[in-house]
C-alpha positions in Angstrom: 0.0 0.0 0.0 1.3 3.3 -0.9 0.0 6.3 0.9 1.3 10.2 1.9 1.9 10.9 5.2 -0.7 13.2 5.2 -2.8 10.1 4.3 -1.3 8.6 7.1 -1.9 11.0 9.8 -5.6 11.4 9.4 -7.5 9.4 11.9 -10.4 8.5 9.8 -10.3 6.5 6.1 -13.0 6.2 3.2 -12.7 4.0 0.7 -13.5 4.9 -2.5 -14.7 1.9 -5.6 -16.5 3.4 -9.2 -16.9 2.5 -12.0 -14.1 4.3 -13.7 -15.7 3.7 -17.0 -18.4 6.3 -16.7 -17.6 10.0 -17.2 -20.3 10.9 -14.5 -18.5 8.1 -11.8 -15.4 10.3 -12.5 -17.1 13.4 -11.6 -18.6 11.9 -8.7 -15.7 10.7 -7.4 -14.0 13.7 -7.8 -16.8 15.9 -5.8 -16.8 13.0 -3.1 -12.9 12.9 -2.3 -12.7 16.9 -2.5 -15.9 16.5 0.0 -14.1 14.3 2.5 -10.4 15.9 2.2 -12.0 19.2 3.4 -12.9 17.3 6.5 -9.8 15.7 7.2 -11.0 12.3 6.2 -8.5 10.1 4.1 -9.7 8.9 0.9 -7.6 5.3 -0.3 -8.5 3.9 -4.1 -7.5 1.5 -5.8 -3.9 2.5 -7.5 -5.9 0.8 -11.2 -8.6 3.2 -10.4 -6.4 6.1 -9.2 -5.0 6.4 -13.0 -8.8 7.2 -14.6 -9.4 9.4 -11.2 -8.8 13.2 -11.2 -6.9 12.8 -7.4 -5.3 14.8 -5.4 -1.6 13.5 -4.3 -2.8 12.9 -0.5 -5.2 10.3 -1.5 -3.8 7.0 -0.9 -3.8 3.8 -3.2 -3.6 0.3 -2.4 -1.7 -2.2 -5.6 -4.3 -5.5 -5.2 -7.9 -5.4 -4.7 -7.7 -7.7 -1.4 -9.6 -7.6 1.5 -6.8 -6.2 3.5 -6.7 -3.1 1.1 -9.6 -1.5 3.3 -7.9 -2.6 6.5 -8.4 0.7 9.2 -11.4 1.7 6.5 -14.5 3.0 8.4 -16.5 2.9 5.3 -16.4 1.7 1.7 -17.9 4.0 -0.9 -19.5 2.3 -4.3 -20.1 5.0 -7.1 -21.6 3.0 -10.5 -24.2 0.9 -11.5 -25.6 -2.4 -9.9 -22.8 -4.8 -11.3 -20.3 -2.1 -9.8 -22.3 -2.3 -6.2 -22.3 -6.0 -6.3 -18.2 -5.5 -6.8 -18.2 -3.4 -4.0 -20.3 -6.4 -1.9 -17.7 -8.2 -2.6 -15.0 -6.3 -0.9 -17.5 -5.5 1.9 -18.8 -9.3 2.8 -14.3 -10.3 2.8 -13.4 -7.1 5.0 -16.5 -6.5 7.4 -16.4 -3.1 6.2 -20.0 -1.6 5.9 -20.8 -0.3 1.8 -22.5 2.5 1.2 -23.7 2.8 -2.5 -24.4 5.9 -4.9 -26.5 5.0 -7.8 -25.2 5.9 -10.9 -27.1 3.4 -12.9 -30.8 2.3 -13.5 -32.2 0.7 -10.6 -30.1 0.7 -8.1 -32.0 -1.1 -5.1 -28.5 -2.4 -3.3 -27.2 2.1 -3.6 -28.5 3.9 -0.6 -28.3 7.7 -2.3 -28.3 8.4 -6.0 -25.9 11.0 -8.1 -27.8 14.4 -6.5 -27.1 13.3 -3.4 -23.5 13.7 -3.4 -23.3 16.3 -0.9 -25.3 14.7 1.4 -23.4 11.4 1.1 -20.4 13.8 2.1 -22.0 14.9 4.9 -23.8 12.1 6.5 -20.5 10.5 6.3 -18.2 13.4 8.0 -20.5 13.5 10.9 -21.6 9.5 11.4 -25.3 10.2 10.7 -25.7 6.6 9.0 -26.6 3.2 10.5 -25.1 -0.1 9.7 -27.8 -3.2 8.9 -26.6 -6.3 7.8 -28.0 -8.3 5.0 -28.3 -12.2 4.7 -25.8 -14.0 1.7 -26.0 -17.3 0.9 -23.4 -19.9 0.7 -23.1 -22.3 -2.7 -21.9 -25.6 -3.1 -21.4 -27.7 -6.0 -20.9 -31.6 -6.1 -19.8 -33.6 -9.2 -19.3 -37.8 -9.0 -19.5 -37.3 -5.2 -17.0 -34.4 -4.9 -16.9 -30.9 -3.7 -15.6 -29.6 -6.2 -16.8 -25.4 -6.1 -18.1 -23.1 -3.3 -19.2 -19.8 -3.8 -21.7 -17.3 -2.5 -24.4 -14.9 -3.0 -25.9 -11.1 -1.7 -28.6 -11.5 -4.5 -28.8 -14.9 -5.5 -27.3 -18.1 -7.4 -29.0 -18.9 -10.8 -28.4 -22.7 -12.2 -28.8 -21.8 -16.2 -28.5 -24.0 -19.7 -25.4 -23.1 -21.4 -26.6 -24.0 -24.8 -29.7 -21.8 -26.1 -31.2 -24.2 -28.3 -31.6 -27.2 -25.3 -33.5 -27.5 -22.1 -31.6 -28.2 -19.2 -33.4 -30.7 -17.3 -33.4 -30.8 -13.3 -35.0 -32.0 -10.2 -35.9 -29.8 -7.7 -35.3 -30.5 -3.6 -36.0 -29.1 -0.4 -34.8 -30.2 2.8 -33.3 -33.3 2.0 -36.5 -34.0 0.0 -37.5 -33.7 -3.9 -39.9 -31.4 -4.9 -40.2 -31.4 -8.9 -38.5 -31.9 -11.8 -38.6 -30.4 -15.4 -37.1 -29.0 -18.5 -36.3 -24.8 -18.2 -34.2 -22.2 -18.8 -32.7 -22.0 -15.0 -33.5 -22.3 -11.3 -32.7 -19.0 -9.5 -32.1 -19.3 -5.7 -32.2 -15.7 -4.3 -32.3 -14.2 -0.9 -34.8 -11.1 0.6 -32.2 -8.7 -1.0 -32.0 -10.3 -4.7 -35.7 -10.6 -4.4 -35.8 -7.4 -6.8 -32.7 -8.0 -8.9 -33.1 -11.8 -11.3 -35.3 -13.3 -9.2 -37.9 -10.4 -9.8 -37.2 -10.8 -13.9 -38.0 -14.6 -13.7 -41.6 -13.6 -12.1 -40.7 -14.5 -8.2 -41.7 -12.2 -5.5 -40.8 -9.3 -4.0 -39.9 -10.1 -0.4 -38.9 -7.1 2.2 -35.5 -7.4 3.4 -35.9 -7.5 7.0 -37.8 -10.7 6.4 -35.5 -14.0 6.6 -35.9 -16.4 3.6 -35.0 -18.7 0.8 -36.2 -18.1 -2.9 -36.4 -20.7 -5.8 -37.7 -19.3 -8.8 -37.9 -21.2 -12.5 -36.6 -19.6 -15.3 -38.8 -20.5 -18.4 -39.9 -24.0 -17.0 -42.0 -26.6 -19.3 -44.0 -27.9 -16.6 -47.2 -27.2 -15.1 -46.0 -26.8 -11.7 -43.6 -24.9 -11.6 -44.6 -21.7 -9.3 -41.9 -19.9 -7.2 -40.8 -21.3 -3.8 -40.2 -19.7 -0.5 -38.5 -21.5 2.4 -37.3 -21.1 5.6 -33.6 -19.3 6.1 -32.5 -22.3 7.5 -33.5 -24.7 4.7 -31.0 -26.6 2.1 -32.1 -25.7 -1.4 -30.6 -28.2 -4.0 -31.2 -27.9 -7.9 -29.8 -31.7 -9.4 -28.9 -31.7 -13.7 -29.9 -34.5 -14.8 -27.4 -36.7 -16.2 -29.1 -37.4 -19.6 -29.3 -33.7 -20.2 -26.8 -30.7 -21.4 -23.8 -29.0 -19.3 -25.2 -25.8 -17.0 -23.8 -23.3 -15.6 -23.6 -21.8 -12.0 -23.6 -17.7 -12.0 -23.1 -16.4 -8.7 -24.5 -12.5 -8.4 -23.7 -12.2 -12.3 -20.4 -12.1 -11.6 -18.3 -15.3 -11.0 -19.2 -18.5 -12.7 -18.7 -22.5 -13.1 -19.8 -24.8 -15.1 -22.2 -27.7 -14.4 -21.4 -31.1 -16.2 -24.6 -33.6 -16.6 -25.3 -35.3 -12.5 -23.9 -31.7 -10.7 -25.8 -31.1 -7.7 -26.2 -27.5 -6.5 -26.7 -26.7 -2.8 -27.9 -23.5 -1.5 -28.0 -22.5 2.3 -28.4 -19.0 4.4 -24.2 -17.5 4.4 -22.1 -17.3 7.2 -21.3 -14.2 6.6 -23.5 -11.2 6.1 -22.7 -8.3 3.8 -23.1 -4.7 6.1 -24.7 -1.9 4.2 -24.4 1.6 5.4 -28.4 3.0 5.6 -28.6 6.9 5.4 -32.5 7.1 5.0 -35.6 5.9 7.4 -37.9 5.6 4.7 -39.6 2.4 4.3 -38.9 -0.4 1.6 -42.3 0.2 0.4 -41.3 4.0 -0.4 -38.2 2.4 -2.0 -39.8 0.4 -4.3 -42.0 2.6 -5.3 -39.6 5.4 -6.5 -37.1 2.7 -8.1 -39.6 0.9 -10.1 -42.2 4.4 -10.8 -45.1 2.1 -9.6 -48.8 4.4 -10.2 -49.8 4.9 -6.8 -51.6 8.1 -7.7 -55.2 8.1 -5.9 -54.3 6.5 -2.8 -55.5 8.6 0.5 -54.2 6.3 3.0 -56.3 4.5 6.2 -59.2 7.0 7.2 -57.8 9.7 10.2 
């Protein structure tokens, strides 16, 4: 890790992940470290980042994106999109350190401010006004011929997909020890509360508020005629089984690391060990949330007689 002393002397560190790819995650940045230098909080980047980043010399920079790289962090700081906040749960769920995300994309339910809210972002930040929830993960396993042979986890959820678009990939659902269904689709996503609105949502699964603690399994594009999606307990075992007489899958984890499933790979699914801490700015309720990041009509409503 290289840093200045100034750096060094500052009793408090940010740390700062975008999306150097966007003009506007560049501006951001830019109005965020000025922001935090002016209140003698330390700002480290990546040193890969640092080149596309209009820094001053006191901001620090770490070589390799490893856990320890946000070691004496208070705070990590995700500017970007939804695959750039999922990057940034990454570093979070390995370090302990809490994420707090501005949304510079479309959605943006895992971002807690969006672009206009720069200043406030600062702010809250310089003087503590934030709270720290945590959010459940999920842990994957993957079995081949009787083997262990991948593990991997999950904030929003771990999606069991054909790899060839022409074929069905056929599996067998169980929970519990116990099987459920089986059929031809497209893919099994197994999502938590938080990745309830991210591929879950696309495949037609519910909508389930964070604080509530539960399993998804959702079908993707299934030729059956049950095939509805599941919720479970937190403490279940979800397993999706390919068939052995069908085609290889593939096992995406949050969109973002991947494995592939030969023919007989069994996929197990069960509530993380470790959480991913989000930094929360605002009190307002999921249902507000939801409302504003999907434009839902709500026009009309007059609320429960006064």
């Amino acid at each position: 890790m290289t840093q200045t002393r100034e750096t060094q002397t500052r009793a408090r560190t940010v740390f700062l992940l975008a999306h150097t790819g966007r003009p506007a995650a560049i501006r951001s940045a830019e109005l965020v470290v000025q922001g935090l230098l002016r209140s003698g909080i330390g700002v480290r980047v990546l040193e890969a980042e640092a080149v596309d980043l209009p820094l001053p010399p006191e901001v620090g920079t770490v070589k390799e994106a490893t856990p320890q790289c946000l070691d004496g962090c208070e705070l990590l700081v995700v500017l970007g999109g939804d695959g750039t906040l999922l990057r940034g749960a990454e570093f979070a769920r390995a370090s302990g350190v809490p994420m707090l995300g501005v949304n510079l994309g479309r959605v943006g339910f895992l971002a807690e401010a969006e672009r206009d809210d720069l200043d406030k972002v600062v702010d809250r930040v310089v003087t503590k006004a934030y709270e720290v929830e945590e959010r459940m993960t999920i842990d994957v396993v993957v079995h081949s011929n009787g083997d262990v042979v991948h593990r991997d986890w999950a904030l929003n959820e771990a999606a069991v997909q054909k790899m060839s678009a022409e074929l069905m990939l056929e599996v067998v659902l169980e929970i519990d020890g116990r099987p459920v269904t089986g059929f031809g689709c497209d893919g099994i996503v197994c999502a938590t509360p938080t990745g309830s609105t991210a591929y879950a949502f696309s495949a037609g699964g519910p909508v389930v508020w964070p604080e509530v603690e539960a399993l998804l399994m959702v079908p993707i594009s299934a030729h059956a005629l049950f095939a509805k999606p599941l919720v479970t307990s937190p403490d279940s075992v979800l397993a999706v089984e390919v068939q052995h007489h069908t085609s290889h899958g593939v096992l995406w984890c949050d969109g973002r690391r991947t494995v592939e499933l030969p023919p007989g790979a069994r996929v197990e699914v069960r509530r993380g060990g470790v959480p991913v801490r989000l930094a929360r700015l605002h009190h307002a309720s999921f249902t507000d949330r939801l409302v504003a990041k999907f434009a839902l009509p709500v026009s009309g409503w007059r609320g429960a007689p006064q």
